[in-house]
N, C-alpha and C positions, 0 to 999 in steps of 0.2 A: 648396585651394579653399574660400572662406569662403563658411559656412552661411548657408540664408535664413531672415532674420529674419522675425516678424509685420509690423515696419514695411518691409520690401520690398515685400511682400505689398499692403498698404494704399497704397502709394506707387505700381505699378502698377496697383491696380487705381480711383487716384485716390478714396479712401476715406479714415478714418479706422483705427489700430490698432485702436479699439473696435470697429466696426464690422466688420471681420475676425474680432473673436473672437466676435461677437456668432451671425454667419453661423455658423462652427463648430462652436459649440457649442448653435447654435440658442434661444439664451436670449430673445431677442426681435426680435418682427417687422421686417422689412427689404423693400421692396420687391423683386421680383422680377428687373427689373436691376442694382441692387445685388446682388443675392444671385450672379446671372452673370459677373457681374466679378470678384467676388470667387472663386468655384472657376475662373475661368478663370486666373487669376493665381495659385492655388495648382499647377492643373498644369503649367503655364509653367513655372514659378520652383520647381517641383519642390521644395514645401516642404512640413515632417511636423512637427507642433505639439511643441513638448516637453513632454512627457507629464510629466516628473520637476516641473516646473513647475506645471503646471496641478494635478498631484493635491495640490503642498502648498496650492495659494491655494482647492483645494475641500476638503481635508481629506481625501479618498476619491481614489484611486489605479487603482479597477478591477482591482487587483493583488492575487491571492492567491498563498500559498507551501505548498507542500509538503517537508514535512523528512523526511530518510531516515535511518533509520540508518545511519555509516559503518563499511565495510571498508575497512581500505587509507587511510582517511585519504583517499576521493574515494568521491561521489555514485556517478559512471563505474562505480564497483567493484561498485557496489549492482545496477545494472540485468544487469551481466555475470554475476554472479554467482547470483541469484536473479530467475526472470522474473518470481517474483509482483509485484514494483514495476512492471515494464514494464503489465502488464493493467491496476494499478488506477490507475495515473497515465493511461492512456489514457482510462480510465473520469470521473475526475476532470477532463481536460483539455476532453472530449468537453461537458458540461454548462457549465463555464464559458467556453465559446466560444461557445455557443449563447446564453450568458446574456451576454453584452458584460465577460468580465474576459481580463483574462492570466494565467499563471500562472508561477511561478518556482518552483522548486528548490534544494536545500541540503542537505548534511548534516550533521548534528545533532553540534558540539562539545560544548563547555561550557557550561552555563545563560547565561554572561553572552554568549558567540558568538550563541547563538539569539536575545537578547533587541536586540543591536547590529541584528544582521539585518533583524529584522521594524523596526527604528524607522527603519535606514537606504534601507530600499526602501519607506517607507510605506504597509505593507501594511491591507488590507483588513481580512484574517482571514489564518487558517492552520490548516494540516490536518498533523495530527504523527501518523509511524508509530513504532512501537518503543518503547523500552522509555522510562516515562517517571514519573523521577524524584521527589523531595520539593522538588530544589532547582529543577527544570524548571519544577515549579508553582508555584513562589513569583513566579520571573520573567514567565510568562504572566500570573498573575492581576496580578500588579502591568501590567502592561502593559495588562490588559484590550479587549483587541479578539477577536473574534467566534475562535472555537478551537472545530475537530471533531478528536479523537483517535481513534485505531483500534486496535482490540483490546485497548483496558485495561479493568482490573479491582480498581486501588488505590483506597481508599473513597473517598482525596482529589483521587479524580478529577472527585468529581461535576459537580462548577461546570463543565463543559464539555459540551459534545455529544458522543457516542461511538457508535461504529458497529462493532460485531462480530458473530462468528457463535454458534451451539450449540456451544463447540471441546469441550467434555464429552460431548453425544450424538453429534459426529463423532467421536471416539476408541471411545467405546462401538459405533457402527455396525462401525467397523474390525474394531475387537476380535473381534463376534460374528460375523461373515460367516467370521473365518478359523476359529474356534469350530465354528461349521456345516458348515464343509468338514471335519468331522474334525481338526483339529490342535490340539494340547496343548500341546506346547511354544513359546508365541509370544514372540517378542520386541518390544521398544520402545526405538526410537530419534527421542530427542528430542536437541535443543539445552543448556539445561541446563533441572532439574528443580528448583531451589534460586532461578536467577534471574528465569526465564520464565513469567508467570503464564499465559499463553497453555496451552505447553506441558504445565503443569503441570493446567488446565482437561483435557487430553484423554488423559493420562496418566490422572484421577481415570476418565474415562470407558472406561478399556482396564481398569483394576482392577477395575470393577462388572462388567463384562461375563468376567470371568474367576470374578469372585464369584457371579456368578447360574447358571454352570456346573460351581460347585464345584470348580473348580481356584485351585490355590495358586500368590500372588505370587511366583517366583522374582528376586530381586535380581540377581541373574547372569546374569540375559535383559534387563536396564534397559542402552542404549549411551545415552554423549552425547557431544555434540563441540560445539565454541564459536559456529558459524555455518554460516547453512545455506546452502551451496556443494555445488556437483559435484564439487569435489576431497573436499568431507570427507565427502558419502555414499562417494568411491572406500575412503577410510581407514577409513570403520566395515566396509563389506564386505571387506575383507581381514581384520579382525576376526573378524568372522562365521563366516568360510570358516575359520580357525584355532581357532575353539573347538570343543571336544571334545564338550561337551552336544549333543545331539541337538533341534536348536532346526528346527523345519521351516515355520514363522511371523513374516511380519515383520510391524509397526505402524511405521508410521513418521508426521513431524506435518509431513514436507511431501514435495512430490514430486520437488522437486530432489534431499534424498535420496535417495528412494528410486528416483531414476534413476540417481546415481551408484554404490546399492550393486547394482542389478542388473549393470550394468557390471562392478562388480569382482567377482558373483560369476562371471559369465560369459569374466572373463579366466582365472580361477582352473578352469574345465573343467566348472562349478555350470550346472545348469538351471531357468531360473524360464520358469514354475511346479514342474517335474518336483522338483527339491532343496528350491526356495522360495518362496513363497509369500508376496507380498509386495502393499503395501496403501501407495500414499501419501496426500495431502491437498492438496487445492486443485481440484483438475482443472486443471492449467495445460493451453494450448490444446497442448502439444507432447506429452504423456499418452498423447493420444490416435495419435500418429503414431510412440511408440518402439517396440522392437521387444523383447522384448512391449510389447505396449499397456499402459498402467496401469492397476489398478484404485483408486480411488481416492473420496474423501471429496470431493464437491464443495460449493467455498464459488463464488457467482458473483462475481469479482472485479471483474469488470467496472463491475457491477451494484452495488457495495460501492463501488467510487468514484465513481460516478456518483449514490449514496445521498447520502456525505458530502459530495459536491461541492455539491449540492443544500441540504442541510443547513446549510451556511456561509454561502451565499450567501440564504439567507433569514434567519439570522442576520443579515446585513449590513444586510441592508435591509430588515430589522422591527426597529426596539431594541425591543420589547415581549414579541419569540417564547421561549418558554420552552425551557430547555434540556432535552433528549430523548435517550436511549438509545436504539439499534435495531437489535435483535438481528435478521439477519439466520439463513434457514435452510441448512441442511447438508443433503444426500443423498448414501446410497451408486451411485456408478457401476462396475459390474463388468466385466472385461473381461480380458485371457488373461493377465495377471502372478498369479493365482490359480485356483487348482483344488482338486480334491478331495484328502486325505492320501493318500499310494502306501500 
């Protein structure tokens, strides 16, 4: 079935082309009957402007992009796997809906894959998660359109907007709550500790908090594993459950882990809280409905994409606005994955 064109359009509603785009886009005054024929002949003829068009002949698209980092070599893998994408792209979609954009999605190959992307869908701006490069930044700044980054921390980040939390006083709150309850031997499970500055931020915040109670760093309570998935908290807590050390504290930097290691201590015959005591990060909205509950570090993610979302889009449409950091806050939320030492 062949599409309707703008000149269908103008031909039925005995108009000119201009005059059609004129109505659409509301550029200038049109009489009132005109203006009638003209939507009457677009519901008719059941015609949708092409957008791909019009954003190159205004230079602005209305179209912003969110990049994920990939698992798996697919987006798909990223929302299955960890919900904290689900929250903050709800968060982010939520604001630029309300504000007149679209948004699009991606995961994040190679520098020159990201930079194809953003030229070939004539984006707006774009909001990048994870981890982010020297070569990422070379291709963004040379690209130069409107960039909010989330949870970095490289110096060469500055030239962007970025939007993260306290990941140092949420490690620290961790730390000390299972401190409080009596427990000494805690452990921490991160991602990695070498790659992840994130991580590495709340890692720094679980060693102050061991240091101001005068317990010593044990190295032998540090777990990581490569991404954070439900299967790979199930692999750290089979870990756990096999070490010998008398570990009765977890830290963990996100709550997918530490849902997947309650699970495998609970396959294994372990009790949390009774055996352990366990601490994740984020407050994802499922925390609160596992069995135990989690206790956990809340970052509002929501509220974090709906920051940055905010954030881009007044970039877009100020060139003057100055670029800004904004540290969002962190609180401890407690609830029955923790208790007092037996």
């Amino acid at each position: 079935m062949k599409k309707t064109t703008i000149k269908d359009v103008a031909k039925y509603a005995e108009v000119s082309p201009a005059t059609v785009s004129y109505v659409l886009n509301g550029v200038k005054k049109v009489s009132d009957d005109t203006k009638r024929r003209v939507l009457e002949a677009v519901e008719v003829l059941n015609y949708y402007p092409d957008f791909t068009a019009i954003s190159l002949s205004k230079k602005k698209s209305n179209l912003i992009g969110i990049m994920l980092p990939l698992v798996e070599d697919s987006p798909a893998s990223v929302f299955k796997n960890n919900l904290y994408y689900n929250e903050f792209v709800s968060g982010v979609e939520s604001v630029a809906r309300n504000r007149k954009f679209d948004t699009m999605i991606a995961g994040v190959g190679n520098p020159e894959e990201c930079r194809n992307w953003v030229k070939k869908r004539n984006l707006d701006g774009l909001i990048f998660l994870g981890m982010f490069s020297q070569n990422l930044y070379n291709e963004l700044k040379a690209l130069n359109i409107p960039t909010v980054l989330i949870d970095t921390y490289e110096e060469y980040t500055n030239l962007f907007d970025n939007v993260k939390v306290n990941d140092e006083h949420g490690g620290y709150l961790a730390t000390k709550h299972l401190i409080d309850l009596g427990h000494k031997d805690i452990g921490f499970v991160a991602t990695n500790l070498t790659s992840s500055p994130v991580d590495t931020k709340r890692f720094e915040g679980y060693k102050k908090a061991l240091q101001e109670a005068g317990l010593s760093l044990d190295k032998k309570l540090i777990f990581e594993t490569k991404d954070i998935t439900f299967d790979n908290g199930l692999k750290i807590g089979k870990k756990i459950v096999n070490y010998n050390r008398k570990l009765t504290g977890i830290v963990t930097v996100s709550d997918v882990l530490a849902i997947g290691i309650i699970k495998a201590l609970q396959k294994q015959g372990k009790q949390v809280p009774g055996d352990y005591s366990i601490v994740g990060f984020d407050d994802l909205t499922i925390s609160n409905y596992t069995t135990p509950s989690l206790t956990t570090v809340r970052q509002d993610i929501i509220e974090k994409g709906k920051t940055a979302g905010n954030l881009l889009l007044n970039s877009i449409e100020s060139i003057d606005i100055e670029h800004q950091t904004v540290e969002m806050p962190v609180e401890l939320i407690i609830r029955e994955s923790t208790q007092k030492r037996n």
